[in-house]
MARTI-858688 format. One record per atom (N, C-alpha, C): x, y, z. Coordinates in steps of 0.02 Angstrom, whole numbers, plus 50000, padded with zeros to 5 digits. Example, Ala and Ser with C-alpha at 12.3 -4.5 7.8 and 13.67 -1.06 7.14 Angstrom:
506604971650390;506154977550390;506604983550390;506424988850354;506844994750357;506455000250394;
// end
This chain:
500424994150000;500005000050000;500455006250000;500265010149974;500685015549953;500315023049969;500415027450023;500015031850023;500335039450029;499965044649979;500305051949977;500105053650050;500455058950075;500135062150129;500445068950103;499855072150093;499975079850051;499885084050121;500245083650161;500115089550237;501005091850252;501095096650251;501625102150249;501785102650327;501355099650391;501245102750453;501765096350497;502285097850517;502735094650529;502495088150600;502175092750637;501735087150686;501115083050653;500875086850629;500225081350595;500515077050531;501075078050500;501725072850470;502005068150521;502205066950546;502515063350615;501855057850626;501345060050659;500755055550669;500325052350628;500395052350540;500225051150496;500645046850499;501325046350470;501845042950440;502015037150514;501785039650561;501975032750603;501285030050615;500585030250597;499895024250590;500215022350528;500355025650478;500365023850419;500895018050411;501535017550433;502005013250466;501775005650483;501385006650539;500995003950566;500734998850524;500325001450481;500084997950423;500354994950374;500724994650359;501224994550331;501594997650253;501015001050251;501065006550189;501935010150190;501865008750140;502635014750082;502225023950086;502615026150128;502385034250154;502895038750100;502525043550047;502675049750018;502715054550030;502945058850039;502695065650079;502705069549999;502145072750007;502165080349944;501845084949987;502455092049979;502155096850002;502035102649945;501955100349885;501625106549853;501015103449810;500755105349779;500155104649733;500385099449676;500965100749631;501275099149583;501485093249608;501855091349673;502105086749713;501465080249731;501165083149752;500555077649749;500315074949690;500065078749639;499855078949563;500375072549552;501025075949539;501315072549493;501565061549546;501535064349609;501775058849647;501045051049652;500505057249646;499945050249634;499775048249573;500205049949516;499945048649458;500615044449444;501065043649480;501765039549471;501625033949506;501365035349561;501415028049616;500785025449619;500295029049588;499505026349614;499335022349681;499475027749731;499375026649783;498465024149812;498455019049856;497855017049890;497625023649907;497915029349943;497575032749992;498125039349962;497695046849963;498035053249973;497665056950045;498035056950090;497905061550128;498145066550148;497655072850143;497755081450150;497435084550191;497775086350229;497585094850247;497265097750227;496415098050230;496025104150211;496195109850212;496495113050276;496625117650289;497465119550272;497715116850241;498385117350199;498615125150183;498965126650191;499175133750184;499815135450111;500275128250125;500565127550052;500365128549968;499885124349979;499615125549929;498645127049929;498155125349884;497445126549870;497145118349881;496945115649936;496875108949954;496245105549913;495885111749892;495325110449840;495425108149792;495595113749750;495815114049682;496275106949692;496845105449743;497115098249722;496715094449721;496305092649778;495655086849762;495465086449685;495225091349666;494765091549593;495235089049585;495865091949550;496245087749487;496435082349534;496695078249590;496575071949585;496015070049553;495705068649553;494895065349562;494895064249476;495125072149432;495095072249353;495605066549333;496195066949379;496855062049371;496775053449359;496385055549416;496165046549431;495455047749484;495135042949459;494455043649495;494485040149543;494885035249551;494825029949596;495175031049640;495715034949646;496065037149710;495785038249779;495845036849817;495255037749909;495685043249949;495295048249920;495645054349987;495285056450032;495645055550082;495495058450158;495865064650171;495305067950201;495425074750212;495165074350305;495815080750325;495505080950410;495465088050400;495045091550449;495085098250459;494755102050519;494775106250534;494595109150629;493845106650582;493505105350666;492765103750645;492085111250651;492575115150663;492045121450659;492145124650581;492625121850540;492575124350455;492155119150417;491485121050416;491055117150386;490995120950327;491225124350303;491065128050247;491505124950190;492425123450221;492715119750192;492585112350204;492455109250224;492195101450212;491825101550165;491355107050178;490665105950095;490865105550053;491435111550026;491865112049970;492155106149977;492635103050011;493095097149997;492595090049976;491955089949986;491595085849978;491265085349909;491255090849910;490925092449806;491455093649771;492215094049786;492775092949739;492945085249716;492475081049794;492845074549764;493165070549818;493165075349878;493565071349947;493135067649977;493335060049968;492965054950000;492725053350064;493295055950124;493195055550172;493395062950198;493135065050245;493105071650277;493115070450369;493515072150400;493475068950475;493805076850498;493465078650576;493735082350601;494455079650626;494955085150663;495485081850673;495655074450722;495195079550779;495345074050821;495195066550809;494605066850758;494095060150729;494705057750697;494875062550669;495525059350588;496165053450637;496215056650676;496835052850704;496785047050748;495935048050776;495795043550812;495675037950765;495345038550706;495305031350683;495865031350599;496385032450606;496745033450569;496935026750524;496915023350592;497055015550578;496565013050505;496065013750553;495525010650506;495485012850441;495415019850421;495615022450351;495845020150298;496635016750334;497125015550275;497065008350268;496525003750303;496284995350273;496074994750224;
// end
């Protein structure tokens, strides 16, 4: 299993890459737009997970063109649970799963089965 983790945020990197470990998934890191783009269309990863709230790059706009890239890709997205405005958006771009943070990490495990 092979999974992007498109998040720039050096602690929420750390706790990704060690469930993901765990699992036994092959961990990518992309921290720009282009970096993700071009890294899930090389490895066709099981799983991209991003940062809604991403500041590097437009976490939207990447969803869409995943999704145009490959339809079948499964991205999970976490984000504070009082931005419901961005979940809606991440949800009509194409982001499969949407979890507040604390939710995201609590079942992190389960995600990447």
């Amino acid at each position: 299993m092979v999974v992007v983790i498109a998040v720039t945020d050096l602690y929420f990197q750390a706790k990704i890459i060690e469930v993901a470990q765990q699992a036994r998934g092959d961990i990518v890191l992309a921290s720009t737009q282009d970096a993700v783009l071009e890294q899930t269309r090389e490895l066709e990863p099981s799983h991209v997970i991003i940062d809604l709230d991403e500041k590097a790059f437009d976490a939207i706009d990447t969803i869409k063109q995943l999704k145009e890239q490959n339809a079948s890709v499964h991205i999970v997205g976490f984000v504070s649970h009082v931005q419901r405005d961005l979940q809606a958006r991440a949800k009509l771009a194409g982001c499969d799963d949407i979890l507040a943070r604390s939710a995201f990490f609590t079942n992190l495990a389960g995600l990447l089965q």
